[in-house]
C-alpha positions in Angstrom: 35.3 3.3 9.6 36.3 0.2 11.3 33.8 1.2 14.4 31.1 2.2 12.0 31.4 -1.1 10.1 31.0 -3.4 13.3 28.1 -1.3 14.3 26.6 -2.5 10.8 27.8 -6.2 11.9 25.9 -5.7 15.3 23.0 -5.1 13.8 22.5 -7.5 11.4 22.7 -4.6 8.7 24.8 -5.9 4.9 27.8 -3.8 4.4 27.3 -1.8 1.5 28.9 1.4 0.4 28.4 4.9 -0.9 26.5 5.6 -4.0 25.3 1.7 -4.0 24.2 1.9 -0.5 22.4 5.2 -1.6 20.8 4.0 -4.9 19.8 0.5 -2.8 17.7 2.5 0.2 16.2 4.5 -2.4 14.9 1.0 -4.4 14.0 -0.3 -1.8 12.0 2.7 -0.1 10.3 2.9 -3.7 9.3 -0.9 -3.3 7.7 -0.8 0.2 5.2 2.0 -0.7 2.0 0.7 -0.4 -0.5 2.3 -3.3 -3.1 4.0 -1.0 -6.1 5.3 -2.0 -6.3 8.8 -1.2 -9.3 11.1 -1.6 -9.0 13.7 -4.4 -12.0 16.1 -3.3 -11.9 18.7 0.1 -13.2 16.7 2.5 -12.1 18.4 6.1 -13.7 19.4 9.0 -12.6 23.3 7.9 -12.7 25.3 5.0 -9.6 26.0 2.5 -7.6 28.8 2.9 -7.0 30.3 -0.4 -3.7 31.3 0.8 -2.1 28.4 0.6 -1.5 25.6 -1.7 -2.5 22.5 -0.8 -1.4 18.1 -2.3 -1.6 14.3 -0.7 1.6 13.3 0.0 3.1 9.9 1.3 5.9 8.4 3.0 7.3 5.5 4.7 8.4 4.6 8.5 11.3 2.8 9.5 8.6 -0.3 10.0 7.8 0.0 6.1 4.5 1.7 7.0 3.2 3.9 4.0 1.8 7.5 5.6 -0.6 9.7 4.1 -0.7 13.4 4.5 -1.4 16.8 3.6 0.9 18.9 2.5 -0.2 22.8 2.7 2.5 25.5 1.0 2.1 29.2 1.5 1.3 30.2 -2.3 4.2 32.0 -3.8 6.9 30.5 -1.5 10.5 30.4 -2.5 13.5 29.5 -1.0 13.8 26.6 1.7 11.3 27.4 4.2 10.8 26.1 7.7 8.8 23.1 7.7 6.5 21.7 10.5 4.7 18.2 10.8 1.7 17.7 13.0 -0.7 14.8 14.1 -3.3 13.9 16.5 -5.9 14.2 18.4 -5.6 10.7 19.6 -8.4 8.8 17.3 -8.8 11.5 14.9 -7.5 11.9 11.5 -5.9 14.4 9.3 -9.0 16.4 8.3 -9.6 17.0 11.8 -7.8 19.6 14.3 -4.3 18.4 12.4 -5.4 19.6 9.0 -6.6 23.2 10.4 -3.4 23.5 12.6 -1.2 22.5 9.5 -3.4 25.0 7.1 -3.4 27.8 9.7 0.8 27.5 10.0 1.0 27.0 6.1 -1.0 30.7 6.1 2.1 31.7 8.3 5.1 30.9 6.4 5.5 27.7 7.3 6.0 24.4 5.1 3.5 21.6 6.9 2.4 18.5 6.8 -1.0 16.8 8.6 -0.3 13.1 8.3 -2.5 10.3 9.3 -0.6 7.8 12.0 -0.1 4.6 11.2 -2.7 1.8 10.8 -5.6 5.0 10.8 -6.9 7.2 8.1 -5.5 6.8 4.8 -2.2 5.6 5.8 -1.4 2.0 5.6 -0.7 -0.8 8.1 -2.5 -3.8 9.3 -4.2 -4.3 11.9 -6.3 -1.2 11.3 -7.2 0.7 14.2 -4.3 -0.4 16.6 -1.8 2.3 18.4 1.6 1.7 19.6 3.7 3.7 22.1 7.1 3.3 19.6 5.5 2.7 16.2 3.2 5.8 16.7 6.5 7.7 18.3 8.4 6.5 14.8 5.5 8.3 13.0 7.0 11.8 13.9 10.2 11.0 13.3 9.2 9.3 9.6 7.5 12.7 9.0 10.8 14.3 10.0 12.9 12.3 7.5 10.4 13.3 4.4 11.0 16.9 5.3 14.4 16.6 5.8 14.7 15.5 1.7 12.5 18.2 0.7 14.3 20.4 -1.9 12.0 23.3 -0.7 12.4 22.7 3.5 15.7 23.6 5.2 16.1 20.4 7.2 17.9 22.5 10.1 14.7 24.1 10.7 12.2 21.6 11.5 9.1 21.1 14.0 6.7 19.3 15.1 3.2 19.8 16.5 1.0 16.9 18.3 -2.4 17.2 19.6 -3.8 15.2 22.3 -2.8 12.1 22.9 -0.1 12.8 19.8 1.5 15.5 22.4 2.8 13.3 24.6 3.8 11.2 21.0 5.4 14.4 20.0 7.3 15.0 23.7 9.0 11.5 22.9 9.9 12.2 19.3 11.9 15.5 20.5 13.7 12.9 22.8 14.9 10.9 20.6 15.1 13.0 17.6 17.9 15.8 17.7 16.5 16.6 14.0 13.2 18.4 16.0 14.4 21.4 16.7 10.6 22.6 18.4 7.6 21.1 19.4 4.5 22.4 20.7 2.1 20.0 22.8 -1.8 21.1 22.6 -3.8 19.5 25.0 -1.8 16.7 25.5 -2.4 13.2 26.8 0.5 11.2 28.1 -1.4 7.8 26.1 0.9 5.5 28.6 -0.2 7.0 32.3 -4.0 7.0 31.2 -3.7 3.8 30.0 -1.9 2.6 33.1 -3.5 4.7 36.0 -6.8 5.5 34.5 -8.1 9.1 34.3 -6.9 11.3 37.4 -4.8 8.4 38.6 -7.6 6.6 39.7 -6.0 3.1 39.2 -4.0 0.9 41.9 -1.7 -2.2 40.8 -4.7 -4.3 41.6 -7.0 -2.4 39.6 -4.8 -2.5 36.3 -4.4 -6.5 36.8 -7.9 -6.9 36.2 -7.3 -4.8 33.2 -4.3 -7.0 32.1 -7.1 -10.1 32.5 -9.8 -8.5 30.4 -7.7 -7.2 27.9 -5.5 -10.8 27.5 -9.0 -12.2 27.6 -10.4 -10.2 24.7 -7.1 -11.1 23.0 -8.0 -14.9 23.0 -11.3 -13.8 22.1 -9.8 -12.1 19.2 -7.6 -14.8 17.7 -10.7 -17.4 18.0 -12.8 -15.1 15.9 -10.0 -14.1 13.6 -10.8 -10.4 14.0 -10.3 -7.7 16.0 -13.0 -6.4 18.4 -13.6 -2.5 18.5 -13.7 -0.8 21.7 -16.3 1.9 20.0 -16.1 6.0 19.6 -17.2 8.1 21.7 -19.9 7.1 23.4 -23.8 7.6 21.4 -26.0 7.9 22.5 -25.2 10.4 24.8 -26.2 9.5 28.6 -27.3 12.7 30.5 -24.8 11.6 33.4 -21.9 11.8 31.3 -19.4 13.4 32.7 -18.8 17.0 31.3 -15.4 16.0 29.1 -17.0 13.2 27.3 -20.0 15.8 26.9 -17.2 17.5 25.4 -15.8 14.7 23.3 -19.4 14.3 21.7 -19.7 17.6 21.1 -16.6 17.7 18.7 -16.8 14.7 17.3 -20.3 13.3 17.1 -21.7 16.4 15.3 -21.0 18.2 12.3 -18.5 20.5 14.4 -15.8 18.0 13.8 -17.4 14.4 12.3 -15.6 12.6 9.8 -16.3 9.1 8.1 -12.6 7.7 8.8 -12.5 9.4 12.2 -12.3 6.5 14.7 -13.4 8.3 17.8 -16.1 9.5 15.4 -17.3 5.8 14.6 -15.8 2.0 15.9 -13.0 3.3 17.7 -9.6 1.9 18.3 -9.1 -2.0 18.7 -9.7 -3.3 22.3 -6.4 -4.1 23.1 -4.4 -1.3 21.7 -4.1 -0.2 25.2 -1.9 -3.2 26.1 1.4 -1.8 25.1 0.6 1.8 26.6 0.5 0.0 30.2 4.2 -1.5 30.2 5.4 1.0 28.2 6.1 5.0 29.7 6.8 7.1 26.8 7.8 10.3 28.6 10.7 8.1 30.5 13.6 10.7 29.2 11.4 13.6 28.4 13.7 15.5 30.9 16.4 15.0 28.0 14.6 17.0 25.5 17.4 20.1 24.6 15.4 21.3 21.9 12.7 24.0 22.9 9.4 22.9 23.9 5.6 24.3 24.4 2.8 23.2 26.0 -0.3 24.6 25.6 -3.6 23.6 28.1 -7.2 24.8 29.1 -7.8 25.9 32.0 -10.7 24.3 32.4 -9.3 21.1 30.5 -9.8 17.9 32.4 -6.4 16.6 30.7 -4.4 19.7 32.1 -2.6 17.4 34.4 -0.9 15.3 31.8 0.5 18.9 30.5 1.6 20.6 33.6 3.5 17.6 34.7 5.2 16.8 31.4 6.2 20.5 31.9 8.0 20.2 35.1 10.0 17.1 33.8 11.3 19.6 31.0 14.7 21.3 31.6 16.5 24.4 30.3 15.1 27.6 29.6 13.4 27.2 25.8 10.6 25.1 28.0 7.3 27.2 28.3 3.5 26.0 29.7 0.9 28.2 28.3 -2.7 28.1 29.6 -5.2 28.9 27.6 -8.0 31.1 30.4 -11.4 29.2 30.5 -10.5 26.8 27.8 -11.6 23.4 28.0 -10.0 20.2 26.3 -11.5 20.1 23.0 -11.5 24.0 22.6 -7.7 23.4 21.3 -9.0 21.5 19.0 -10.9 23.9 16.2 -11.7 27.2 17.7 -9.4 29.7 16.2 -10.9 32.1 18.7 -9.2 30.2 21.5 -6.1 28.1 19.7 -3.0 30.9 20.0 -2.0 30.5 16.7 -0.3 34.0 16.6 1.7 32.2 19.6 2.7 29.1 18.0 3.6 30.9 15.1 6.6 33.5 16.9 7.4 30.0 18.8 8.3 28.6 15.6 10.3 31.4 14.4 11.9 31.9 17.0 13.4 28.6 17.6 13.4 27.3 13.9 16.3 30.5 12.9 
């Protein structure tokens, strides 16, 4: 008790206890929900599954950030069921690739969420449209603590899914968060070694101190106009020279394959400078501590696969599995339940969330 109570000191928390402790956190988690506004009608990239149920849900992360979600329910459920929270791609938003991954689960058993990350979406947070290595990391493990509470999820059997740039998110989660006992990673970014090294590794110290100038730069730029500048969406129009993955990119979410009107990499894109924190900031730095089971899922033919097969060999133990998807390019893991191995991720699930 003594050790527990200079802990508290340490950290600047007041030393309150038991059921007034209890009844306090709950106040005050009631007080810093922000009062989104949170669309009512179907509005996804994917049609609804008429077997499950499906509600807007929200919750709060440790940096009094108010989430929003969906939460899909296979109909008829009973019991505590396994529960699984996914996010990403990176720039997308829950009625994207998320939502359909969450639905397609939800139609296997599974309890799910598809939340929004903060400052995106229809969750909270200002600045809009900025990303952080730690606050976007937190994100997961906020998710995590609203399952955990659930009367209807069994808080030892919890999962997570990330997509994208949220994979390498999701990879960090499981480090730090014992709660996570799977995760699956579908063609993943690691947000901090693009951000720092450019695509393929293209960048040299010298190259990412100009980047440091321009990005510093814009932030001066951004304080003198008292806004912050967007670094745009994908790119439109299209150039014929693009190179095939942004081809790619366009072809998901510039069309009405995957567009959505709060999608940023569907409009304005992420601030400018959100990529600041990414470069002095590795997220995967104790991925190799991950005991919990882990799989990671890649194209073939995906120009990010590199970002997945090396996050792979940093794993250890033997719940750690790559999968490659033959012929599969990035954005095929994205919606194509022709190509996604649902059936897959499913038996992963069960058999790691007993």
């Amino acid at each position: 008790m003594r050790k527990a109570i200079m802990t508290m000191l340490i950290a600047g928390m007041p030393i309150i206890a038991g059921a007034q402790a209890t009844a306090q956190v709950e106040q005050n988690n009631k007080t810093n929900m922000e009062n989104l506004t949170l669309t009512k009608e179907w509005d996804k990239t994917f049609p609804k599954s008429e077997k499950v149920d499906h509600s807007k849900v929200t919750f709060v992360n440790r940096y009094g950030i108010t989430l929003a979600a969906d939460l899909y329910i296979p109909k008829n459920a009973t019991g505590k069921l396994p529960a699984i929270a996914v996010s990403g791609p990176f720039g997308a938003v829950k009625e994207q690739s998320s939502g359909l991954y969450a639905q397609t689960l939800a139609e296997q058993g599974f309890l799910t969420i598809a939340f929004d990350p903060s400052f995106t979406g229809e969750s909270g947070g200002q600045p809009r449209y900025v990303a952080s290595p730690d606050i976007n990391t937190e994100d997961f493990c906020a998710a995590v603590d609203y399952l955990s509470i659930r009367d209807d999820v069994d808080p030892e059997r919890i999962g997570i899914i990330g997509i994208c740039g949220w994979g390498g998110f999701a990879l960090n989660a499981a480090a730090i968060d014992t709660r996570i006992k799977a995760t699956v990673a579908s063609t993943m970014y690691d947000m901090s070694r693009v951000n720092a090294n450019g695509y393929f590794d293209s960048m040299d110290a010298d190259a990412r101190y100009e980047l440091r100038k321009q990005l510093n730069a814009q932030r001066t730029e951004d304080a003198r106009n008292g806004w912050y500048a967007l670094a745009g969406g994908v790119v439109d129009p299209l150039p014929e020279d693009a190179p095939q993955f942004v081809k790619d990119y366009y072809a998901y979410y510039k069309t009405p394959r995957g567009y959505h009107k709060r999608s940023l990499n569907s409009n304005g894109g992420w601030n400018k400078t959100s990529s600041l924190s990414f470069i002095n900031m590795p997220i995967l730095s104790y991925s190799d501590e991950i005991r919990s089971a882990v799989l990671i899922i890649h194209g073939e033919k995906a120009h990010s696969r590199y970002f997945g097969e090396d996050a792979f060999k940093r794993l250890k133990g033997n719940n750690k599995e790559l999968m490659i998807i033959p012929n599969a390019n990035h954005t095929d893991l994205y919606d194509r339940t022709d190509v996604i191995p649902f059936e897959k991720i499913g038996n992963f699930f069960r058999d790691n969330l007993k």
